[in-house]
N, C-alpha and C positions, 0 to 999 in steps of 0.2 A: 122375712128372711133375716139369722141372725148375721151380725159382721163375720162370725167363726163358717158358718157356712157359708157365705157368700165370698169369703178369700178361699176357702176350700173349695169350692169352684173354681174358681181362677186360676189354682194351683194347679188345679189336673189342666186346665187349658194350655197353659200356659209355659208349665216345667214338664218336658222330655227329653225323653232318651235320644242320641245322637250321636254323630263320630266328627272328632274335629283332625282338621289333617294341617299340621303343622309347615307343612311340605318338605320337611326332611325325613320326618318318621313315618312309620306307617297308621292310619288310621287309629284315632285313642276313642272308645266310647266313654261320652262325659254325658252329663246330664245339662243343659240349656235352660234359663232361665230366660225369660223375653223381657227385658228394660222397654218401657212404651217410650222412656224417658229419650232417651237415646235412640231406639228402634233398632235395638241390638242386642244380640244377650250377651252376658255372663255365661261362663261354664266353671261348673263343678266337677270332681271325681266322685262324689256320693249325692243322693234325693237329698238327704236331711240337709246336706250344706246349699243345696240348690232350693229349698221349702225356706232355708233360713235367710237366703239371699231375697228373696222375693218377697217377705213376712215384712224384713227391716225396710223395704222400699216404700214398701203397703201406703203408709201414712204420710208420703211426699210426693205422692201424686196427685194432678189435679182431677179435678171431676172426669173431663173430656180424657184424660186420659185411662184413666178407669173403664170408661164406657168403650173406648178404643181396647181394651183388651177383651171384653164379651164378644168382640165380633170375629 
């Protein structure tokens, strides 16, 4: 498996569609990005900025953490 498919995986696992609720406004759909780092996401207003947030992470992860996001 190459590294491009193997973060292309992860991508679709890992970055979706959602709605964040700020608590004053009403519901925004963003797209989620999952930090293993932190055990928290990121949110974006577009996929590409959400594929790009998770790409830049890609290589500061450790092993265990990687593996923590296949499951």
């Amino acid at each position: 498996m190459t590294k491009q498919y193997q973060i292309q995986e992860y991508i679709n696992k890992n970055v979706v569609k959602t709605f964040y609720v700020d608590g004053v406004k009403q519901d925004k759909a963003v797209w989620a990005t999952f930090d293993p780092r932190e055990g928290d996401d990121f949110y974006s207003d577009t996929y590409q900025e959400a594929v790009s947030i998770f790409v830049r992470n890609w290589d500061n992860l450790t092993q265990q953490e990687i593996n923590n996001l296949a499951s």
